[in-house]
N, C-alpha and C positions, 0 to 999 in steps of 0.2 A: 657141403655141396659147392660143385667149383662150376663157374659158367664165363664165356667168352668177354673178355672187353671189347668186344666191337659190337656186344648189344648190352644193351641199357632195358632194366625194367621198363612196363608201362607204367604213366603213370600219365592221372588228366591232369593235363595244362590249361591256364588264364589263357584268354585270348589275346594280353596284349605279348611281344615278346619277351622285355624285362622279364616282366613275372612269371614267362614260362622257363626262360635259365632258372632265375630265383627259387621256384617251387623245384627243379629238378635236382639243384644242390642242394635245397633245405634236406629232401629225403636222409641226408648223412651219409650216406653208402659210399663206400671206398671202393670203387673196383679195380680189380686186378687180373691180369691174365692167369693167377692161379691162384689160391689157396680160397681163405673163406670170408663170405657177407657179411662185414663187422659196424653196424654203428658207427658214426661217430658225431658225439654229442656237441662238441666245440664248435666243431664246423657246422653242424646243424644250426645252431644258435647265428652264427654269422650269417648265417644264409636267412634266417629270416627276418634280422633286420635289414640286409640287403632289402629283400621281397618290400618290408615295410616303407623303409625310402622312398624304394622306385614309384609303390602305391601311390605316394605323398606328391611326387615328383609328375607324376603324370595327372593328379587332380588338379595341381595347381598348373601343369600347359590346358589341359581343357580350361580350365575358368578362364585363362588371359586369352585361348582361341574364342572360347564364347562371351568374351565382356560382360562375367559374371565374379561378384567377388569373392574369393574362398569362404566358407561356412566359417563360423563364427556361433560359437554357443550361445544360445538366447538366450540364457540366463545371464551370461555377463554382460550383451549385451543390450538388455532391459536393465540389469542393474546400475551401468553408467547412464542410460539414457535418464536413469531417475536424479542422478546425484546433481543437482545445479547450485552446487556449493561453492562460492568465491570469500575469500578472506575480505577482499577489501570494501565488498559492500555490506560484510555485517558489521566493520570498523568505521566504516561510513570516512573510506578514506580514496585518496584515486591512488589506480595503481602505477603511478609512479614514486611515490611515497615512498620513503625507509623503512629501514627494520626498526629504527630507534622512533620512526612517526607514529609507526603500527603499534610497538611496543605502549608507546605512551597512552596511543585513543584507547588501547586492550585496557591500560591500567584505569582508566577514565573511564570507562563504560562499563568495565566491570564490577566496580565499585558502585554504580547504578543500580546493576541488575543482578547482584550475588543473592543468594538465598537469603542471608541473614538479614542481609536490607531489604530487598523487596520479597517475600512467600510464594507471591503468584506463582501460578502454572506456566503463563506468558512470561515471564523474567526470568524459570527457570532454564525455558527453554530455549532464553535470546543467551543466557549466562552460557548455559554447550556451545552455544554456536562458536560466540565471543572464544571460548577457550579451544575449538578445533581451531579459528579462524588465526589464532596467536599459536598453534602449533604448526599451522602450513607454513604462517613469514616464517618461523625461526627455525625450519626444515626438519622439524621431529615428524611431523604426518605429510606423507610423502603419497597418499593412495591417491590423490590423482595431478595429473602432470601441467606444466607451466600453459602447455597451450589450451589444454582442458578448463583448467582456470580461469586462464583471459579470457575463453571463450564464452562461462559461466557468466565471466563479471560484465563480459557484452551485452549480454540476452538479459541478465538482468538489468543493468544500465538502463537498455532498450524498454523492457518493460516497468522499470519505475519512469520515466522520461515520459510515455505514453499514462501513466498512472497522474501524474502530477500536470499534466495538462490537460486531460478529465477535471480533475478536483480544480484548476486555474478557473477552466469552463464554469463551472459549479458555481466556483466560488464568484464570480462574474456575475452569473446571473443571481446570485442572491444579493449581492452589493447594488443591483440595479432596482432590484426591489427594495431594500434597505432607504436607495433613496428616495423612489416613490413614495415610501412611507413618511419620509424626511417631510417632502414636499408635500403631501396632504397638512401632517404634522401643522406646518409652519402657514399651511391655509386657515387650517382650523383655529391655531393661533392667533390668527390677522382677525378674522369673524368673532372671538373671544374679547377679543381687545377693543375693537370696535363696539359692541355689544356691552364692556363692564363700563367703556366712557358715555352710554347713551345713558345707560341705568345711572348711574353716577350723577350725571348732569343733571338727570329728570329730578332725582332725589336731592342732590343740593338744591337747586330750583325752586320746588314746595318746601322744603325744611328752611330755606332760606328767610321765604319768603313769609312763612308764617312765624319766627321765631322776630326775623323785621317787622314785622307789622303788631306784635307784640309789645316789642320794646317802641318800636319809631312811629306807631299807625299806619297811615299810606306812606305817609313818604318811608318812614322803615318798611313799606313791602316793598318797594321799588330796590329800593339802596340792599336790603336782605335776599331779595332777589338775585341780584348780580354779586351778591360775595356769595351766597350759598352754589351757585356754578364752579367760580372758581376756586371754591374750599371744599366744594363737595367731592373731589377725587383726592384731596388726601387722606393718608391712610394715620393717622393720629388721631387722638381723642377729640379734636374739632372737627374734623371731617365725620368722624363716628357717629359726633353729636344733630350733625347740620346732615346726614341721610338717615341716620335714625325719627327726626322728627320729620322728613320726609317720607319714611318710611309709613307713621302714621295718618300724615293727611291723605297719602295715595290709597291705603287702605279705609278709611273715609268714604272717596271719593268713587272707590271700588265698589263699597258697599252700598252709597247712593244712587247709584248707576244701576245696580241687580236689582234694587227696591223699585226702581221707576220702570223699568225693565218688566216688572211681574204684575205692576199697577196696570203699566197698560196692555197686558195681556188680558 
């Protein structure tokens, strides 16, 4: 069947015009002033990645007309938005550092946190890190890009910076309590110490004084008196001896007190 070239089958066209040439060449049709409707596959094919182009070509002038940015698969990009993985802050290094700086902290921390040294779950986890973190400096792992990177080691920077002057805080306020507690501490101290020389003196005093007046009568209470004060706060077997015997005449003295005490009740 032979038909004129100065008509063209129907056929429906895109609205925009690209793609209505594009769709009218995809058809393949060679027309001729005579002979026959033949296919052609080649040209077919060209024609619809023309078509495909133009598609492309005209999505991305809408976006830049409408200040909207081209489609971007949310799978990829939810999967970068996840990755905030920087080398140099699991090397605990700045990134200005070497390859041979990196190299070294890797070999230094690894040795930290390898299986065999430490088991944990936590060390093996830091040990991945350590070893993606030594394959990004020495450019074997390449999945994401230098600005991506600094960008990671920023935000992290940022949020250990905010992390660490938390814990400053923290730590601040327990030091302030720390030394509240000092300062009771060394009151309760002061009232301790005041309190062992009262006991102390009361107890050389009587032990002094009865171990004087043993040996000397009166005048050894007097004279026993006044050394068992000042012997009564040392901490040696005379001092032992001179509030141990005070010890007992206060206990005496205790016990006639409660006797007289119940007498005149």
């Amino acid at each position: 069947q032979t038909f004129s070239s100065t008509k063209l089958p129907s056929i429906p066209l895109p609205r925009n015009a690209v793609s209505q040439v594009a769709m009218v060449i995809a058809t393949g049709l060679k027309t001729q002033s005579y002979g026959r409707r033949r296919p052609n596959v080649g040209f077919g094919l060209v024609a619809l990645m023309l078509w495909s182009v133009a598609r492309c070509g005209v999505d991305l002038v809408f976006c830049a007309v409408s200040r909207q940015p081209p489609r971007v698969p949310e799978v990829a990009l939810h999967a970068a938005s996840k990755d905030t993985f920087d080398p140099w802050t699991v090397l605990k290094i700045s990134p200005d550092a070497g390859v041979e700086e990196a190299k070294k902290a890797y070999r230094k921390l690894a040795a930290k946190y390898h299986p065999d040294v430490d088991p944990s779950p936590k060390a093996y986890e830091m040990f991945q890190k350590l070893v993606r973190a030594n394959a990004v400096i020495t450019g074997e792992d390449k999945g994401l890009d230098e600005t991506t990177l600094l960008n990671n080691a920023a935000n992290n920077l940022r949020d250990n910076i905010e992390y660490q002057k938390e814990r400053i805080e923290k730590l601040k306020k327990e030091a302030a309590a720390e030394e509240q507690r000092v300062q009771e501490m060394q009151e309760q101290q002061k009232k301790v110490e005041e309190k062992r020389d009262q006991v102390s003196g009361e107890l050389g005093l009587l032990g002094g004084s009865v171990l004087g007046l043993i040996a000397g009568g009166p005048t050894g209470l007097i004279l026993g008196a006044i050394a068992g004060i000042a012997l009564g706060k040392r901490t040696d077997s005379v001092g032992k001896v001179i509030r141990g015997a005070g010890t007992v005449v206060k206990g005496v003295f205790d016990a006639v007190q409660k006797a007289a005490g119940k007498s005149q009740e």
